[in-house]
RODO-2510 file (C-alpha; in nm, 4 decimals, decimal comma):
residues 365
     n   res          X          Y          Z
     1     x     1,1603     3,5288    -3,2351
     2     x     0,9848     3,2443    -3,4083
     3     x     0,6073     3,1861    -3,3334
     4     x     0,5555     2,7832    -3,2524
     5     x     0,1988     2,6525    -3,2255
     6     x     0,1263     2,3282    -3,0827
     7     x    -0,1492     2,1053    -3,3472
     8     x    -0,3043     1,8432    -3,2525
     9     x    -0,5480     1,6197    -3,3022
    10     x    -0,8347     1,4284    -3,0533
    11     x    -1,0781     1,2498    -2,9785
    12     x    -1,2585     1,1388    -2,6334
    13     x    -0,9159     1,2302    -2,4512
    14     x    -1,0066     1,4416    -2,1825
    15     x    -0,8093     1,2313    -1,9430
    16     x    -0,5201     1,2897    -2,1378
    17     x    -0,5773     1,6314    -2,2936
    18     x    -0,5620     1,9351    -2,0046
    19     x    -0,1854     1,7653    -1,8504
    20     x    -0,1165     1,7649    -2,1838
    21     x    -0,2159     2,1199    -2,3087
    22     x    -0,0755     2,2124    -1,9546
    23     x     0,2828     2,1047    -2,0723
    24     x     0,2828     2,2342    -2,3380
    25     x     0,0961     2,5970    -2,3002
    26     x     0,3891     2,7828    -2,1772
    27     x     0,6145     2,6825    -2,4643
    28     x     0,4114     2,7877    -2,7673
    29     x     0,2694     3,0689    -2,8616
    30     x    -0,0944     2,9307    -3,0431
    31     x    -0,2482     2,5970    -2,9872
    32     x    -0,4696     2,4161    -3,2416
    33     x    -0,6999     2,1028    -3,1431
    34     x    -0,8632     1,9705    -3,4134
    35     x    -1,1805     1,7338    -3,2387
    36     x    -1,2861     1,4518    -3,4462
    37     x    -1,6015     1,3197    -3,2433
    38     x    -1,5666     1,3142    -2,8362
    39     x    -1,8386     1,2424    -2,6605
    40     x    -1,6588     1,3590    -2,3546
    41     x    -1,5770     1,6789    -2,2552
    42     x    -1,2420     1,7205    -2,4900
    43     x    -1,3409     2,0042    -2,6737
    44     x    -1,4222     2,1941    -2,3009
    45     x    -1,1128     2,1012    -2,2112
    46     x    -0,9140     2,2590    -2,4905
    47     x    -1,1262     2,5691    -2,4868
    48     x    -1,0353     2,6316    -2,1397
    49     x    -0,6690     2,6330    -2,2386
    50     x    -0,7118     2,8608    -2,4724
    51     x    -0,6840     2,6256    -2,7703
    52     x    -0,8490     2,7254    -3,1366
    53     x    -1,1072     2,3885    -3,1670
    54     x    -1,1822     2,2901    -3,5089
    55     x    -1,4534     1,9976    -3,5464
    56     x    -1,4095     1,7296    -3,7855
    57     x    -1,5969     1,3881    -3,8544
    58     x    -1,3626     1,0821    -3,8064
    59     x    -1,3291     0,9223    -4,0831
    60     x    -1,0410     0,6616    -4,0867
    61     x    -0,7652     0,8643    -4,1751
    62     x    -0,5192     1,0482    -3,9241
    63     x    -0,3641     1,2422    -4,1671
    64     x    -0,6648     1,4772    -4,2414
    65     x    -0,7411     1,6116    -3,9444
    66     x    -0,3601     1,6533    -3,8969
    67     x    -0,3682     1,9030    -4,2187
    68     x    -0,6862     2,0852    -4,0894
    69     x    -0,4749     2,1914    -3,8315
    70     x    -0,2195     2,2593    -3,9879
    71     x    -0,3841     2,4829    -4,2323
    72     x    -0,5685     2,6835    -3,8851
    73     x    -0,2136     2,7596    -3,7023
    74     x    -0,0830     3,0997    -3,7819
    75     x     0,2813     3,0546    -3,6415
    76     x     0,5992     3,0310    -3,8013
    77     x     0,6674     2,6922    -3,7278
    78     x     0,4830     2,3451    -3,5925
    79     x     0,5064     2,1461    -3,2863
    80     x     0,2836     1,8193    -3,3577
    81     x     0,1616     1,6480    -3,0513
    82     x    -0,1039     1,3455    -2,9183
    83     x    -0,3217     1,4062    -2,6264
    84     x    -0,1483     1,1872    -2,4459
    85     x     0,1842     1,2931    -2,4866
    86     x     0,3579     1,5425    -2,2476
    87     x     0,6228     1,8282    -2,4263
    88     x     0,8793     1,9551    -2,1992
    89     x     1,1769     2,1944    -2,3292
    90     x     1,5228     2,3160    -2,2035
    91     x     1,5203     2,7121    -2,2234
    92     x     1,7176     2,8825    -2,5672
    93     x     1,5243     2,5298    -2,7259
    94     x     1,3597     2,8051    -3,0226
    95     x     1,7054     2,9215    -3,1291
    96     x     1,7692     2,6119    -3,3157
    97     x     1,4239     2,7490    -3,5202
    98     x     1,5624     3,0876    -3,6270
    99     x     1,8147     2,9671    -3,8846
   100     x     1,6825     3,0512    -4,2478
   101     x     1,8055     2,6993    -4,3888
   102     x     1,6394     2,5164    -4,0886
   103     x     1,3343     2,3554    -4,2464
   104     x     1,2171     2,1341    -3,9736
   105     x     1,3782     1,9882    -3,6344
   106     x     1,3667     1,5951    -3,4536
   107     x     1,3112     1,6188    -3,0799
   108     x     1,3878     1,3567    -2,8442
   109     x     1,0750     1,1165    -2,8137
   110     x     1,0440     0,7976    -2,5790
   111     x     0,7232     0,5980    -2,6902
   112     x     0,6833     0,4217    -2,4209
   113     x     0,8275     0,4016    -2,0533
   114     x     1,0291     0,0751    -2,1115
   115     x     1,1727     0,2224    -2,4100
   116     x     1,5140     0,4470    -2,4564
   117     x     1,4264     0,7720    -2,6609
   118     x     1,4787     0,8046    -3,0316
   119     x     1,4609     1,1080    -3,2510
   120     x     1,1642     1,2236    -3,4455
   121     x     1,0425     1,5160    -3,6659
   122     x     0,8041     1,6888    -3,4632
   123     x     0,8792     2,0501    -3,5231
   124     x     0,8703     2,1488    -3,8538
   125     x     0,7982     2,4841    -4,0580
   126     x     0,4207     2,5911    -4,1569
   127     x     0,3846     2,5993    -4,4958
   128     x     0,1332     2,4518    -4,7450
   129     x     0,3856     2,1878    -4,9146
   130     x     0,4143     2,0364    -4,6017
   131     x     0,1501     1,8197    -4,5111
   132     x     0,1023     1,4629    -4,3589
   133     x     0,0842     1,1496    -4,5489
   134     x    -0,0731     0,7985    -4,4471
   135     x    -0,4179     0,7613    -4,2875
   136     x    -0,2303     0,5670    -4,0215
   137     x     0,0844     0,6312    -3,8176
   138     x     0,0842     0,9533    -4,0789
   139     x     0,3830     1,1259    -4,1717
   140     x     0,5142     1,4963    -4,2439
   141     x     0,8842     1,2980    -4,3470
   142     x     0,8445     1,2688    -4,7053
   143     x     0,7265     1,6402    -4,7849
   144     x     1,0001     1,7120    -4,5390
   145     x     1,2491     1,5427    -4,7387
   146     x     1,1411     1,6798    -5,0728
   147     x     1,1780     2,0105    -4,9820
   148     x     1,4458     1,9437    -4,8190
   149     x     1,5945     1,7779    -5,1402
   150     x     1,4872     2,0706    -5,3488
   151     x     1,6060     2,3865    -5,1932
   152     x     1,8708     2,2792    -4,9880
   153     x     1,7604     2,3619    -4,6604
   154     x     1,8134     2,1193    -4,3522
   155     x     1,6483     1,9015    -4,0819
   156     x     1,8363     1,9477    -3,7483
   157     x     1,8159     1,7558    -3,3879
   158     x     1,6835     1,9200    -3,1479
   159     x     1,7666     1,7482    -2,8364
   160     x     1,6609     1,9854    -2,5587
   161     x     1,3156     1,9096    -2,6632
   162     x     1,1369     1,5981    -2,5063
   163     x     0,7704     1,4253    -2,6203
   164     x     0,6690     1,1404    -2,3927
   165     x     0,3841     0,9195    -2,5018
   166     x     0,1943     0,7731    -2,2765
   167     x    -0,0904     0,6202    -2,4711
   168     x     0,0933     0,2666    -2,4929
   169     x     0,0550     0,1904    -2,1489
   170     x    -0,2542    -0,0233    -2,0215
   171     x    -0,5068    -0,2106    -2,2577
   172     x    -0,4701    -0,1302    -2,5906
   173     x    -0,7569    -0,3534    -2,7402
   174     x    -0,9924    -0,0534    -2,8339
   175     x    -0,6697     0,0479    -3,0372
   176     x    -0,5795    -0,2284    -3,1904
   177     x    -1,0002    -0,2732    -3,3036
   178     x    -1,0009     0,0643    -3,4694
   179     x    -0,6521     0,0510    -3,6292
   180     x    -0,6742    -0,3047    -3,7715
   181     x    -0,8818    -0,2207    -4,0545
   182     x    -0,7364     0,0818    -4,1553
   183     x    -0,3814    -0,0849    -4,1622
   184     x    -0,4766    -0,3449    -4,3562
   185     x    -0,5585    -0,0687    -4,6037
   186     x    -0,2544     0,1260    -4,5265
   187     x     0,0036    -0,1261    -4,6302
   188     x    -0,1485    -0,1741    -4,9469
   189     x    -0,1234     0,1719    -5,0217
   190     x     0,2426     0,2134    -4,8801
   191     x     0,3689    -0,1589    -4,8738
   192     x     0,7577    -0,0067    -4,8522
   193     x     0,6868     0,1568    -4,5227
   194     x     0,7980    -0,1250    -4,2748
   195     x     0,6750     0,0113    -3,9483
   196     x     0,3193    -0,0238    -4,1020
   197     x     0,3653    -0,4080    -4,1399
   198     x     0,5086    -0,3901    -3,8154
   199     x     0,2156    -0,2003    -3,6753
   200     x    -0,0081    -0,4637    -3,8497
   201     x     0,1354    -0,7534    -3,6752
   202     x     0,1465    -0,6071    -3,3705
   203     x    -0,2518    -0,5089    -3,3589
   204     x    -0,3107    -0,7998    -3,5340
   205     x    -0,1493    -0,9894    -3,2190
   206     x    -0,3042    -0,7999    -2,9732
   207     x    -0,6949    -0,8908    -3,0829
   208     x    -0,5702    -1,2662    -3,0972
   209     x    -0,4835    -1,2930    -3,5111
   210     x    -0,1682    -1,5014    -3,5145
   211     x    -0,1674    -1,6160    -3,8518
   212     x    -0,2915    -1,2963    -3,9527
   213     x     0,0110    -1,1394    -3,7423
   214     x     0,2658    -1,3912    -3,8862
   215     x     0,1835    -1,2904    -4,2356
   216     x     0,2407    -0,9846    -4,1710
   217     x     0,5421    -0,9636    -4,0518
   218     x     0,6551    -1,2155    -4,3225
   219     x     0,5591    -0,9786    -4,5825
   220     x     0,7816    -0,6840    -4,3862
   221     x     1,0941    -0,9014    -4,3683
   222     x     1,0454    -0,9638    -4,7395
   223     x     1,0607    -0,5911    -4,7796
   224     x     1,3044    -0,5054    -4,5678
   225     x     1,5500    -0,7422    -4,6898
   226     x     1,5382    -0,4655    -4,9683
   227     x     1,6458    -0,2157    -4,7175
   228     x     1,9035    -0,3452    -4,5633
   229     x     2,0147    -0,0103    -4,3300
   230     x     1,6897     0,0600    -4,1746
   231     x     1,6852    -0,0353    -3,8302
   232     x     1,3210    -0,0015    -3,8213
   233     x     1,2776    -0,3137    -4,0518
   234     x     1,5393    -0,5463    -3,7961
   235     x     1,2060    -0,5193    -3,5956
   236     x     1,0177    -0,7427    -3,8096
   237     x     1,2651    -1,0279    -3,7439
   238     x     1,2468    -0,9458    -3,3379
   239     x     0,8481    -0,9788    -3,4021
   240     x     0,9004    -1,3471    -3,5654
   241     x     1,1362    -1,4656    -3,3518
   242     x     0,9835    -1,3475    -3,0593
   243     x     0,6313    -1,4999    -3,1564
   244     x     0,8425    -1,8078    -3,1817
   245     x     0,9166    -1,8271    -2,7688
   246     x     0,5535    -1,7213    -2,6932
   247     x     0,3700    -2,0197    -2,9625
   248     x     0,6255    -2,1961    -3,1001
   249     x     0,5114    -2,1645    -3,4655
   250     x     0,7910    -2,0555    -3,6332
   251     x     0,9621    -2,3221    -3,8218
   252     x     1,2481    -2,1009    -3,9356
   253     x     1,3247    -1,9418    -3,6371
   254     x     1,7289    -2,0818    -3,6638
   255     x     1,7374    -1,8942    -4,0194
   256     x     1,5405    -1,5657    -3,9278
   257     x     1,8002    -1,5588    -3,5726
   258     x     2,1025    -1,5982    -3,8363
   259     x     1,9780    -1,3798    -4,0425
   260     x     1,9194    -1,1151    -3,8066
   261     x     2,2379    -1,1280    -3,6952
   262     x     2,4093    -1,0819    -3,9931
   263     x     2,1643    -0,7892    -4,0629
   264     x     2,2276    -0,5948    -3,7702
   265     x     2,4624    -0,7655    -3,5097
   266     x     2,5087    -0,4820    -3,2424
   267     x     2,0843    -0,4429    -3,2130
   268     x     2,0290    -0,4893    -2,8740
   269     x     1,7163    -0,6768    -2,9066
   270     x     1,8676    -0,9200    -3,1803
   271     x     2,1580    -0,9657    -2,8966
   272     x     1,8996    -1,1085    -2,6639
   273     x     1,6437    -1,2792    -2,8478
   274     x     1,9337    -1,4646    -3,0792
   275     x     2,0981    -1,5400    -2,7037
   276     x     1,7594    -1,7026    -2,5966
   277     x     1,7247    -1,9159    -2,9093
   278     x     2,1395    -1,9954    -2,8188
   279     x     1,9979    -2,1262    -2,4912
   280     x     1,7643    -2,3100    -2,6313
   281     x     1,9196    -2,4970    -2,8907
   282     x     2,2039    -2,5945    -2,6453
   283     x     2,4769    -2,3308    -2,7345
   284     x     2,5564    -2,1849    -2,3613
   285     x     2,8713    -1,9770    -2,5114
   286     x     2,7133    -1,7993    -2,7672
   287     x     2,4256    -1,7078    -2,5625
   288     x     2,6795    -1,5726    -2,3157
   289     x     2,9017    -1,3756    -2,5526
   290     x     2,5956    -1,1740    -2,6786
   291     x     2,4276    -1,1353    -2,3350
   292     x     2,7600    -1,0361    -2,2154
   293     x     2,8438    -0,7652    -2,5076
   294     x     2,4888    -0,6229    -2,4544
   295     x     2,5330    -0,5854    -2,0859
   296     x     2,8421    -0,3972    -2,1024
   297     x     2,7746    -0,1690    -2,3693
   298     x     2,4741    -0,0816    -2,1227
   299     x     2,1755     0,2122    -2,1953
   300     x     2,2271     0,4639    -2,4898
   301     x     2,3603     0,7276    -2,3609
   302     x     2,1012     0,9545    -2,6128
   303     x     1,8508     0,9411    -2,8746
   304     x     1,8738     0,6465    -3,1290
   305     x     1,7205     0,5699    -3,4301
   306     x     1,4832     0,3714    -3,2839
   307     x     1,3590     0,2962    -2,9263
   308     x     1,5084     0,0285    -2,7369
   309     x     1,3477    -0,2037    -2,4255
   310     x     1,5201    -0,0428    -2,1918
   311     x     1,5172    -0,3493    -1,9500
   312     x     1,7364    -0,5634    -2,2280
   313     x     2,0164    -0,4300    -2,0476
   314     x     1,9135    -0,4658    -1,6982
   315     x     1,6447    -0,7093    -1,5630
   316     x     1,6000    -0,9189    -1,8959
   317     x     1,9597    -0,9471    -1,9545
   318     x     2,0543    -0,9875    -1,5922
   319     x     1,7946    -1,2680    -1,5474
   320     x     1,8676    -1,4373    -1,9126
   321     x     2,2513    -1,4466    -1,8741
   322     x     2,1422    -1,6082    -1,5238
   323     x     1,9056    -1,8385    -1,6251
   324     x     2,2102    -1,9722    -1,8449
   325     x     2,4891    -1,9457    -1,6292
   326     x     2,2655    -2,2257    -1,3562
   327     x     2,1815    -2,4760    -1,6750
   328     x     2,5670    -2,4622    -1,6907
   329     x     2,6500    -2,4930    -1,3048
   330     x     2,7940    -2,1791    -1,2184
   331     x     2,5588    -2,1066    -0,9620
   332     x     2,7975    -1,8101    -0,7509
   333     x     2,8373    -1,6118    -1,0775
   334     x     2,4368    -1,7611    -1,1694
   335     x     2,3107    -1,6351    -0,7991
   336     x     2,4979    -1,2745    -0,8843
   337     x     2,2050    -1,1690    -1,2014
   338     x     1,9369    -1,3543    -1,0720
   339     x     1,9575    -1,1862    -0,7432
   340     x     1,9971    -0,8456    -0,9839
   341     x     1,6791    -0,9267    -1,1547
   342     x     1,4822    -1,0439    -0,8600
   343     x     1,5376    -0,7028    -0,7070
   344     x     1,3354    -0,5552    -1,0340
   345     x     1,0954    -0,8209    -1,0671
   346     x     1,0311    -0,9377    -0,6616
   347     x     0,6521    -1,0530    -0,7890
   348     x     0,8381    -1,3373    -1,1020
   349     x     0,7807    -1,6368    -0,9803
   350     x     0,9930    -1,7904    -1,1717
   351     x     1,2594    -1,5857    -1,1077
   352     x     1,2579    -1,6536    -0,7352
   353     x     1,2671    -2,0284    -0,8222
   354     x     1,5995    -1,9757    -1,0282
   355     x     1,7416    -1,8117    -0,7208
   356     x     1,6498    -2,0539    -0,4886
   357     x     1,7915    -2,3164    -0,6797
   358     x     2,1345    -2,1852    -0,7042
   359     x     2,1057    -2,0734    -0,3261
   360     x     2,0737    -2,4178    -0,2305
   361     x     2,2957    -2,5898    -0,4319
   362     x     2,5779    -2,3510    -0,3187
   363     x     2,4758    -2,4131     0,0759
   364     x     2,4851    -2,8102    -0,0329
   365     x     2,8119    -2,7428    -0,1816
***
């Protein structure tokens, strides 16, 4: 049988830290915590599960205390994991780990709550030419991939394994402050990875930068329009066109809404943004067609590529194909998804303003 140890890296996460080790004690067989400056009681904490602590001073770049563990675990293969994530595993899960060609495995991860799960590498074998890359949002993928490439091993999915992040929920300003400056760096150095300029925008956004996050973003699109298969780029058109509803400062939204549909016309976010923008320029059908085609093809039934808002195809869609079915005076079938959405959202205002509408315009009737 394999031997699996869990790595991973903290700081100040003691709220996070002993559910975490918790989850995942019983399904490894060595845990490394590598502790790069808590002032709280982490280290404690991962002591008292029986964790090897290794100390470290921060210094703006993820990926090196990420290798310091790595180099400290003695098992046969890696599970990489985030205080506050939580690792849960269907039993048989370390079979898919005893092939000889089996170099590394992607797990089923959801990164947020309001997201479907996608796959990613998490468990991969230990062994000095793999290491992680990127001082931000660092990645094993690449060394992955070359060894891969080289000896003709392979990657498999490993679906009865499930990472949950939980770190995106509440405010994420004290994030976005310490990550800002080292992304800034990080796309320079890596300007092809898209989810950095992604990641960018996004903390950019979140400490008030709009032009700042704008730019961003800009840049990404002009990259990914080099990549035209990665789904992770389409995001970079959802980030300008949303900015558009929330400021209104994107001149070009029309194009980037075209574009993104030619790009990838079966994303479920491009279905419902490009059907808002339909709205709103005064094209009822067409937001209707794509509202209706996301609604029926419904959830994922598994791991994508990338995560998905999960309410797209419930309370979003329900209350956007609503919202368009009363501007066109079909309040019955209008009444149906607002009254669907409501149920989700009872505290949206708006929402209950909608429904009222249409109630009383069918009692008038």
């Amino acid at each position: 049988m394999v031997r699996v140890t869990a790595a991973l890296i903290v700081r100040d996460e003691a709220e996070h830290l002993r559910a975490c080790l918790q989850a995942a004690g019983p399904l490894v067989d060595e845990i490394v915590v590598v502790d790069t400056g808590s002032d709280d009681d982490s280290p404690a904490v991962a002591e008292a599960a029986g964790a090897h602590v290794i100390y470290d001073a921060w210094r703006d770049d993820f990926a090196r205390p990420r290798n310091l563990g790595l180099e400290a675990a003695t098992g046969d293969w890696i599970l990489y994991l985030d205080a506050d994530e939580r690792v849960a595993a269907e039993p048989g899960w370390r079979q898919r780990l005893e092939a000889p060609d089996v170099l590394g495995a992607r797990v089923a991860f959801r990164a947020a709550s309001h997201l479907t799960p996608y796959t990613e590498l998490r468990l991969f074998r230990s062994r000095p030419d793999l290491r992680f890359r990127g001082a931000i949002h660092e990645t094993v993928v690449p060394d992955v991939e070359a060894v891969a490439a080289r000896e003709g091993v392979r990657v498999v999915d490993a679906p009865e394994v499930f990472v949950e992040h939980l770190g995106y929920e509440g405010d994420r300003t004290p994030k976005y402050r310490r990550d800002l400056p080292i992304l800034r760096r990080a796309v320079e150095d890596d300007p092809d990875r898209l989810f950095l300029w992604h990641a960018l925008g996004e903390a950019a956004l979140g400490l008030g930068r709009r032009v700042e996050a704008e730019r961003a973003w800009r840049r990404g699109v002009e990259v990914a329009r080099r990549a035209p298969g990665n789904a992770i780029g389409t995001m970079l058109w959802v980030d300008l066109i949303s900015m558009h509803f929330a400021w209104e400062t994107i001149e070009d939204v029309e194009a980037l809404v075209d574009e993104a549909l030619v790009r990838s016309p079966e994303d479920p976010a491009v279905l419902w943004w490009s059907a808002r923008w339909s709205a709103e320029a005064g094209d009822p059908v067409g937001a209707e067609r794509r509202l209706r085609a996301l609604l029926e093809r419904g959830e994922p039934k598994g791991p994508g590529a990338v995560g998905v808002d999960r309410r797209l195809f419930g309370e979003l869609g329900w209350a956007l194909l609503g919202s368009v079915l009363l501007a066109e005076g079909r309040d019955e079938e209008a009444l149906r998804y607002l009254r669907l959405a409501a149920e989700r959202r009872p505290d949206d205002a708006e929402l209950r303003a909608k429904r009222s509408l249409a109630e009383s315009r069918l009692t008038s009737a």
